[in-house]
Wavefront OBJ file of the C-alpha trace (Angstrom):
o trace
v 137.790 259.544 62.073
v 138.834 261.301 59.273
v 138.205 265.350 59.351
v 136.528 265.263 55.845
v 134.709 262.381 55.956
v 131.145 262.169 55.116
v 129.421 261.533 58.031
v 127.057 258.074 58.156
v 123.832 258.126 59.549
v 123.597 256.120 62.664
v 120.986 255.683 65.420
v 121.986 257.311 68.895
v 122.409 253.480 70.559
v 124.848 252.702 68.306
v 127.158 255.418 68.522
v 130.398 254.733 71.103
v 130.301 256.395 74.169
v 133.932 257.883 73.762
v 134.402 258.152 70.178
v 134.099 262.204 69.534
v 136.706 264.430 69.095
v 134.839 267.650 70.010
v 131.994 266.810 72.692
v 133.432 267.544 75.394
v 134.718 270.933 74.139
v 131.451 271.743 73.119
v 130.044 270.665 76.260
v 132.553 273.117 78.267
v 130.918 276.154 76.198
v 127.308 275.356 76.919
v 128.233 275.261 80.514
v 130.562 278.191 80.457
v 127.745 280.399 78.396
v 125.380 279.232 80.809
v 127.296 280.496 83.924
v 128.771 283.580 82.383
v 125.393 284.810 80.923
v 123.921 284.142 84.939
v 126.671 286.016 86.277
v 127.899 288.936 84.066
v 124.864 289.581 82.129
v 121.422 288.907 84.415
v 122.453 291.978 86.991
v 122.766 294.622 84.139
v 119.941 296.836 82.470
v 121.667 297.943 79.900
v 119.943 300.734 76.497
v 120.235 300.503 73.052
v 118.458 302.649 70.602
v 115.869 303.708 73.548
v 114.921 299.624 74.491
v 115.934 298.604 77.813
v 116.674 295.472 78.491
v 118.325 292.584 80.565
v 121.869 292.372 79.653
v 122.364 288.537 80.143
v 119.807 287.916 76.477
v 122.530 289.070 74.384
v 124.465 286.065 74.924
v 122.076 283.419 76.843
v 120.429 282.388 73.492
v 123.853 281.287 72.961
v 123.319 278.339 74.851
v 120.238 277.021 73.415
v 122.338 277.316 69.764
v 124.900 275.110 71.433
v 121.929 273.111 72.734
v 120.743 272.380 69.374
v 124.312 271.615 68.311
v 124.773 268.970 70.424
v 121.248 267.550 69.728
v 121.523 267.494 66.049
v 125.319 265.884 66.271
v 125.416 263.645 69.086
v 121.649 263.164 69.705
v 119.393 263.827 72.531
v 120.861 261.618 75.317
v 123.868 263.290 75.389
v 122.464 267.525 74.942
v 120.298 265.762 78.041
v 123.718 264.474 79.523
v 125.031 268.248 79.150
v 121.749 269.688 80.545
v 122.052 267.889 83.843
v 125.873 269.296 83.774
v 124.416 273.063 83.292
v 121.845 272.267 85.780
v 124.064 271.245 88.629
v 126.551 273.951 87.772
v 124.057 276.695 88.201
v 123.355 275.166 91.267
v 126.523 275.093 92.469
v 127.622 278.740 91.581
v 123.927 280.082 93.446
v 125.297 278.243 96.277
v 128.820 279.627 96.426
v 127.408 282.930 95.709
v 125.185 282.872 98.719
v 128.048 281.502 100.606
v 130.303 284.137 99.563
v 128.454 287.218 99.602
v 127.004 286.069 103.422
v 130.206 285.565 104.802
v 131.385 289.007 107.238
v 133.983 290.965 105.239
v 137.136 292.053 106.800
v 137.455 295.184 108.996
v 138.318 297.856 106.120
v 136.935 296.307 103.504
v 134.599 298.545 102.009
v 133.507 296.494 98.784
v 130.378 294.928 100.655
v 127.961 296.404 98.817
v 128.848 296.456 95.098
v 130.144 292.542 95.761
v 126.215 291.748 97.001
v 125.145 294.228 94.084
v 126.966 292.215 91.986
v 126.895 288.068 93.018
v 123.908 288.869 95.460
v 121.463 286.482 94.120
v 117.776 286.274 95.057
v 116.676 282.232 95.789
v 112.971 283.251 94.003
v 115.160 284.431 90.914
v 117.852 281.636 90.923
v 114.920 278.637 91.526
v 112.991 280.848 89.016
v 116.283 280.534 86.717
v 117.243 277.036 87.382
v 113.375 275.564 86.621
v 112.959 277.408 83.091
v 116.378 276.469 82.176
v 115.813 272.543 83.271
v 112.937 272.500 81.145
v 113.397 274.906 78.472
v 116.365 272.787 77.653
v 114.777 269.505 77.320
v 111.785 270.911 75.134
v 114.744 272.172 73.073
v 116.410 268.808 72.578
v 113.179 266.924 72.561
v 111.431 268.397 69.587
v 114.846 268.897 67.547
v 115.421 265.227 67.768
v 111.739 264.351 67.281
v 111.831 266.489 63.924
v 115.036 265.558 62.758
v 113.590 261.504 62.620
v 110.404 263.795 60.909
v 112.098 265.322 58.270
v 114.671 262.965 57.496
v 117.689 265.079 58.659
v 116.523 267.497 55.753
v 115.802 271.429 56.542
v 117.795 272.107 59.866
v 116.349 275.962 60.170
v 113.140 274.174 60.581
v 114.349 272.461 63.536
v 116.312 274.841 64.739
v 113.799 277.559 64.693
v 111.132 275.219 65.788
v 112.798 273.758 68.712
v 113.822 277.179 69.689
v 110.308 278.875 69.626
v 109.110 275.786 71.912
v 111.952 275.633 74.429
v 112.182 279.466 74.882
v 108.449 279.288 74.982
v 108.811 277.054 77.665
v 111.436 278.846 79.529
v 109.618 282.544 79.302
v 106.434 281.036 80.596
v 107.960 278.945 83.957
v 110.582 282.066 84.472
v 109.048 285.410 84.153
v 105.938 284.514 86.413
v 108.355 282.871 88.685
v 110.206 285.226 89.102
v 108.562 288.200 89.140
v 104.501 287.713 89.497
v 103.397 289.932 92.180
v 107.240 291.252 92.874
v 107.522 294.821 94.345
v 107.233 297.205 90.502
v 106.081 294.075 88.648
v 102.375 294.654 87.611
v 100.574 291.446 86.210
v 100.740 293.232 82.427
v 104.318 294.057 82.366
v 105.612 290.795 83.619
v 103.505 289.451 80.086
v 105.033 292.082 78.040
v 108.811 291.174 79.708
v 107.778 287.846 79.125
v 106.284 288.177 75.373
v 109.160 290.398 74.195
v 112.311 288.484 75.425
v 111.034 285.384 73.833
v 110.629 287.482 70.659
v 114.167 288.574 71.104
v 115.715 284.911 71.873
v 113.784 283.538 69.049
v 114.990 286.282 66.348
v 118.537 285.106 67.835
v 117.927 282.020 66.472
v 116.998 283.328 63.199
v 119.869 285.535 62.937
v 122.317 283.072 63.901
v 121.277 280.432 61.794
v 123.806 280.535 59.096
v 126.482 279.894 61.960
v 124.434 276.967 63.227
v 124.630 275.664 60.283
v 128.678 275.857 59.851
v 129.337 274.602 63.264
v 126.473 271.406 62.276
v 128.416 270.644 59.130
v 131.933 270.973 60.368
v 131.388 268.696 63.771
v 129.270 266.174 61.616
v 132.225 265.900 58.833
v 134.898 265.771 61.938
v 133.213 263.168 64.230
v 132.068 261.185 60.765
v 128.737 260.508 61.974
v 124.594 262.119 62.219
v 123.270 260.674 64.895
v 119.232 259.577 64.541
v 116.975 259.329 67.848
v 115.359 256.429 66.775
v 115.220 253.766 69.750
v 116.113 257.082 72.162
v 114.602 257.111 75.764
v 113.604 260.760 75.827
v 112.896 260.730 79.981
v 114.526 263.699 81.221
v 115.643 261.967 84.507
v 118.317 260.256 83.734
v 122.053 260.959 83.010
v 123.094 258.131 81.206
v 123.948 258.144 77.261
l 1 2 3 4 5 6 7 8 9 10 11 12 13 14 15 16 17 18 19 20 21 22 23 24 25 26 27 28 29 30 31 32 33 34 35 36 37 38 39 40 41 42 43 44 45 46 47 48 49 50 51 52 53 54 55 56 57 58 59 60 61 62 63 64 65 66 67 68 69 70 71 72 73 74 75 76 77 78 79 80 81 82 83 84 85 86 87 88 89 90 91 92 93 94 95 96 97 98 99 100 101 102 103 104 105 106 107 108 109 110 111 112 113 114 115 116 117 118 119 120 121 122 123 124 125 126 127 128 129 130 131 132 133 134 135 136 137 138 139 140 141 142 143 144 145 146 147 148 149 150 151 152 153 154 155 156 157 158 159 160 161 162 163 164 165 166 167 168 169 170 171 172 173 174 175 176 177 178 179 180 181 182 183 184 185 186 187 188 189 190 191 192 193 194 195 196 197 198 199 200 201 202 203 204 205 206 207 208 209 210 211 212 213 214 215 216 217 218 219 220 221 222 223 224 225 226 227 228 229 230 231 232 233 234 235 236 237 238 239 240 241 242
């Protein structure tokens, strides 16, 4: 394909499997965000300007960006395809985390505690985690590629933002009560609050980064030569399969 092609509208089942230059790098990011936020950012409380919050939001939102990516390039069967890869990964790293933290350390090691502070994961946070990521995801890639057949490819911040305020949506509501309904310093009202104001945050991410969205769209779409259509798409989210 040629790098400044224009690309040709196609529907999803037509497209070859392993035709795209840049999938699978931009699958590797939207697994790689997804773990890195998880681990770097979710143990940190960190302050700006007098607003507390969770460290891990400053780059999470990242992911659903590359989520939409994916959806409006290469369609919803394979963002779905990439979810599933996100989803066992998480799994995988709670699991060696558990592993790793519960194994004895080594007379003289001293580094117990800030290694448990740090990769210590709670199973009603990571399930909590896992759940609202599963489905925030698919909302995501479900209503992008619903709108994109709706609008005729035309006005991508609409789908963009859209998607986003439904799949975050999504993910606030199955996480925060999760995770943290009747937890020890959790009253009912502030879980709502946590709940109401990180979605705000996420969703003004969106907004912000919009203009970037839009570069990374046009470039892949011009490089792979294509803009893939969900028309004919089996949107179950069980299943792996492009």
């Amino acid at each position: 394909m040629n790098e400044i092609s224009k690309p040709v509208a196609v529907s999803a089942d037509t497209v070859a499997r392993d035709g795209f230059r840049w999938f699978d790098f931009v699958m590797a990011a939207f697994v790689a965000i997804l773990l890195l936020s998880n681990v770097i950012g979710a143990g940190k409380v960190a302050t700006l300007w007098g607003y507390s919050f969770g460290a891990g939001i400053l780059f999470f939102p990242l992911s659903y960006l590359i989520g939409d990516v994916l959806t409006e390039v290469y369609g919803y069967a394979r963002a779905r395809r990439c979810v599933w890869a996100g989803f066992a990964a998480v799994l995988f790293m709670a699991f060696m985390s558990w592993v790793v933290t519960s194994l004895p350390p080594a007379p003289g090691w001293t580094n117990q505690p800030a290694y448990d502070a740090v990769f210590g994961q709670v199973p009603r946070i990571v399930f909590a985690s896992v759940a609202a990521f599963w489905a925030g995801e698919l909302v995501n890639a479900f209503v992008m590629a619903k709108m994109k057949i709706a609008t005729r490819g035309k006005h991508l911040w609409s789908r963009t933002i859209g998607s986003t305020v439904l799949g975050q949506g999504v993910d606030s509501l199955i996480f925060y009560p999760l995770a943290f309904w009747g937890a020890e310093g959790w009253t009912h009202n502030l879980v709502l609050t946590v709940m109401v104001t990180n979605w705000g945050l996420k969703v003004a991410w969106e907004v912000f980064l919009t203009p970037l969205t839009y570069a990374v769209v046009g470039y892949l779409k011009r490089s792979e030569g294509v803009d893939v259509y969900d028309e004919g798409t089996n949107f179950t989210p069980f299943r792996t399969r492009v």
